[in-house]
Backbone as CSV, one residue per row, in Angstrom:
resi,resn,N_x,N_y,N_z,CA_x,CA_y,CA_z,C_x,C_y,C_z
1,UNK,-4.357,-10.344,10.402,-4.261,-11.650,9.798,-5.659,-12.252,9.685
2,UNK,-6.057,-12.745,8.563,-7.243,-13.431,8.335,-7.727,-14.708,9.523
3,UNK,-8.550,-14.961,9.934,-9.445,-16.028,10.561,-10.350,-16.684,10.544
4,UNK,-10.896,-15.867,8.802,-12.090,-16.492,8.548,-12.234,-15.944,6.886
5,UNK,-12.784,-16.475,5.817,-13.107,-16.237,4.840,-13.683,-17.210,3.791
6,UNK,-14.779,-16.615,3.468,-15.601,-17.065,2.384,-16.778,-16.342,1.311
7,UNK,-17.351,-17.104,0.528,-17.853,-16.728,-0.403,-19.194,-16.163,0.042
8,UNK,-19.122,-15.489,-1.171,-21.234,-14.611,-0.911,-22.252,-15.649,-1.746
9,UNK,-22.803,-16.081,-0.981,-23.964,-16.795,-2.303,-25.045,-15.914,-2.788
10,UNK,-25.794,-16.712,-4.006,-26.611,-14.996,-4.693,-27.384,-14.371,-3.377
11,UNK,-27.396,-13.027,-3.604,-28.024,-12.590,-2.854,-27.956,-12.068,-0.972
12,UNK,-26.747,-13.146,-0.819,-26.254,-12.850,0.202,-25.345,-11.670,0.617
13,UNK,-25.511,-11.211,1.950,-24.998,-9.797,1.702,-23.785,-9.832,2.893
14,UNK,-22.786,-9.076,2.344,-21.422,-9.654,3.242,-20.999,-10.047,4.717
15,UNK,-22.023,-8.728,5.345,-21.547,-8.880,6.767,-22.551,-10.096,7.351
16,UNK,-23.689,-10.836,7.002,-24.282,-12.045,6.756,-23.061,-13.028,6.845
17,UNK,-22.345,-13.342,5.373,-21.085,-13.941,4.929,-20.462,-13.745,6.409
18,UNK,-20.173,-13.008,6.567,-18.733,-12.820,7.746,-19.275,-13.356,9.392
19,UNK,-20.766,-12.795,9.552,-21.127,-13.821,10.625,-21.088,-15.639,10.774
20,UNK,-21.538,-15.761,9.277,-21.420,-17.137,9.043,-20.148,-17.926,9.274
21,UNK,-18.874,-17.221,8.428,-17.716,-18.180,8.578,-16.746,-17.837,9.736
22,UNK,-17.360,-16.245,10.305,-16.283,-16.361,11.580,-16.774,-18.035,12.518
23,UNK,-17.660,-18.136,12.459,-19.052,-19.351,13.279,-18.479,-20.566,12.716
24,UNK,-18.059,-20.708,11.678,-18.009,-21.807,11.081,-16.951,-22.060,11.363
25,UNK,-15.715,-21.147,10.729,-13.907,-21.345,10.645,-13.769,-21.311,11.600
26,UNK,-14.178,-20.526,12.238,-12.941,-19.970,13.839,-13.536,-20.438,15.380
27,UNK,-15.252,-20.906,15.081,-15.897,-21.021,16.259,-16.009,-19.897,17.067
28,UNK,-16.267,-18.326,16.243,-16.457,-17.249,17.206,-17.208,-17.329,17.728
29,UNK,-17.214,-16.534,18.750,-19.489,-16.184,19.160,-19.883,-14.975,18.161
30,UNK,-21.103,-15.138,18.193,-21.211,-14.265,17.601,-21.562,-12.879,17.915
31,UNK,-21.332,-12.249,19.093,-21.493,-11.227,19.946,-19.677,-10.650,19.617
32,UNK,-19.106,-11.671,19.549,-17.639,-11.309,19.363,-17.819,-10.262,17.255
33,UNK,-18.168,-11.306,16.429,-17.997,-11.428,15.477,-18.925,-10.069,14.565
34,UNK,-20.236,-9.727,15.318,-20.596,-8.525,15.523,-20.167,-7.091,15.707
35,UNK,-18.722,-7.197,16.032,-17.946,-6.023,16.406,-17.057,-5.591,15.343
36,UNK,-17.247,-6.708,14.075,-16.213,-6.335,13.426,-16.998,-5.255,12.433
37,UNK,-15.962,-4.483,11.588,-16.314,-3.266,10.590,-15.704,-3.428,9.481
38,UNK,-16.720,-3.084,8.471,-16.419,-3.088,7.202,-14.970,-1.845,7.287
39,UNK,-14.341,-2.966,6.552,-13.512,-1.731,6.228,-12.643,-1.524,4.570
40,UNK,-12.780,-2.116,3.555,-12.616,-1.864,2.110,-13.636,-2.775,1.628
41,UNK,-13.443,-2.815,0.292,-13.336,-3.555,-1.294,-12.369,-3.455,-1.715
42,UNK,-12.348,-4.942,-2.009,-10.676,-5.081,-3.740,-11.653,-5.510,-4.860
43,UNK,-11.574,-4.953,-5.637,-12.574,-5.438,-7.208,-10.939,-6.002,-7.963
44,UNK,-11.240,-6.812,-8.387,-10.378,-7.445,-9.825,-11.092,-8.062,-10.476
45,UNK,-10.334,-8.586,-11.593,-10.726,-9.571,-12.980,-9.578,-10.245,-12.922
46,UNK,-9.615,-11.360,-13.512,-8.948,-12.718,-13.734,-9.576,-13.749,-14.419
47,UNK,-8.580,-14.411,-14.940,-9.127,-15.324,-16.221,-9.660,-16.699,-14.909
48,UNK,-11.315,-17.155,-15.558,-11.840,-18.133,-15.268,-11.095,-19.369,-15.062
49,UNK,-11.963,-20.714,-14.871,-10.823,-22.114,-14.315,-10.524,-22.459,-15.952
50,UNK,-11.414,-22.186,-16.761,-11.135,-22.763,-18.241,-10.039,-22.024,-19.071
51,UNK,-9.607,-20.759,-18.538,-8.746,-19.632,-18.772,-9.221,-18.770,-20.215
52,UNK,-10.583,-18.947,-20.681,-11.096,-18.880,-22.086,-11.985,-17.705,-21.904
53,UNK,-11.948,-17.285,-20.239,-13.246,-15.896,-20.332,-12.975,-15.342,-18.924
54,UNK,-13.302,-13.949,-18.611,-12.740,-13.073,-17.409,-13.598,-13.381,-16.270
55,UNK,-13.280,-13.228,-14.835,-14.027,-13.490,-13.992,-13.502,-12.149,-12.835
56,UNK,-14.906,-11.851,-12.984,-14.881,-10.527,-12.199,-15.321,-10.809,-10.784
57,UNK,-14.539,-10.078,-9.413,-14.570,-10.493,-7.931,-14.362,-9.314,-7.373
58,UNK,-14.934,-9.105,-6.017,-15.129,-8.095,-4.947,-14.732,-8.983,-4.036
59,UNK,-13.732,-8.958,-3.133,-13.453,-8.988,-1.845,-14.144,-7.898,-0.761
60,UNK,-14.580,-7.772,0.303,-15.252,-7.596,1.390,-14.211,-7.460,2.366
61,UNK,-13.703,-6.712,2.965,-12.884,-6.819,4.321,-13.411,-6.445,5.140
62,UNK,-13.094,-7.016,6.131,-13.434,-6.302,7.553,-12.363,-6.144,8.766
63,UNK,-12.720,-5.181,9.598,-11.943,-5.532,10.966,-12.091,-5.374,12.173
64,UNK,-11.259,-6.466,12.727,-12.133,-7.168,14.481,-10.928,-6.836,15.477
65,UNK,-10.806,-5.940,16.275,-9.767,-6.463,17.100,-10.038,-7.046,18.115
66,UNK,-9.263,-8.406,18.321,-9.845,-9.558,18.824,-9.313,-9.610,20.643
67,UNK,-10.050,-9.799,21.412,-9.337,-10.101,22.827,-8.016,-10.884,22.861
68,UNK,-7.637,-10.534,23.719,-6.096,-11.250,23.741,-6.109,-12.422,24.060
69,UNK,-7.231,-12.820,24.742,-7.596,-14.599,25.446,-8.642,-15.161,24.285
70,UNK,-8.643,-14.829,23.052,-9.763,-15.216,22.501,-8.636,-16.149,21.583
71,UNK,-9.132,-17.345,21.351,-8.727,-18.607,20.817,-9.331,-18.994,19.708
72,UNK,-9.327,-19.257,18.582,-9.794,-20.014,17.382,-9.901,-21.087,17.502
73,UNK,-11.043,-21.831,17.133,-11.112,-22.781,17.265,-11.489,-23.254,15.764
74,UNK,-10.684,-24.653,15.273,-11.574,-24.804,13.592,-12.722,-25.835,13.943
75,UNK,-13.751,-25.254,13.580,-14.792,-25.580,13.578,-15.869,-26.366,12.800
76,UNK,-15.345,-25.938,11.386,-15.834,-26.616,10.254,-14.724,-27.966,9.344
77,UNK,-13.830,-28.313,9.888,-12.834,-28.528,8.996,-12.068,-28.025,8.272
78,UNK,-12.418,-26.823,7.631,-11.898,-26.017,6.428,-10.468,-25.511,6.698
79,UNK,-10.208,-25.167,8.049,-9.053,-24.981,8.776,-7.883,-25.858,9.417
80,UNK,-6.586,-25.956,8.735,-6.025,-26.970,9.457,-5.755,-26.420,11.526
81,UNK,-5.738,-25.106,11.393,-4.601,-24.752,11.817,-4.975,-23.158,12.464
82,UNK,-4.316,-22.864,13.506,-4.795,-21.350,13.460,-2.875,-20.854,14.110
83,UNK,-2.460,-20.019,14.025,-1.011,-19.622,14.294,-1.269,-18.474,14.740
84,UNK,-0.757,-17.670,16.153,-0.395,-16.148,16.492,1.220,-16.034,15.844
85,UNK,0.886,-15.054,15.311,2.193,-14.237,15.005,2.296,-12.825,15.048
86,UNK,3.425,-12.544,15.827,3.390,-11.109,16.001,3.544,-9.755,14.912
């Protein structure tokens, strides 16, 4: 289940991205957030906000398996909410 996600700005390179918003969204450490591994790309296209021209995207995944006592915390606002589900 996701805990953190956001955008690449130019030039920025993903696992950068993924230190940043685990820090931001979730309040990881970052010794935690370090452990995680690339693990795909999703490439698609989809029509822009004006719906008049294509907008091409790479998703980045990764994965962390997280301690069992490790807690989310939202950190930035961006998060209402964090839920375990099995």
């Amino acid at each position: 289940r996701p805990v953190a996600a956001g955008g690449l700005a130019a030039g920025e390179l993903p696992r950068t991205a993924l230190l940043k918003e685990c820090a931001e969204e979730a309040g990881m450490p970052r010794e935690l957030s370090m452990q995680a591994r690339a693990s795909s790309v999703v490439s698609y296209t989809s029509f822009n906000e004006d719906k008049w021209g294509l907008k091409r995207d790479n998703l980045f995944t990764f994965d962390l398996r997280l301690p069992a006592d490790f807690e989310p915390v939202c950190a930035d606002g961006e998060m209402a909410a964090f839920m375990l589900t099995p």
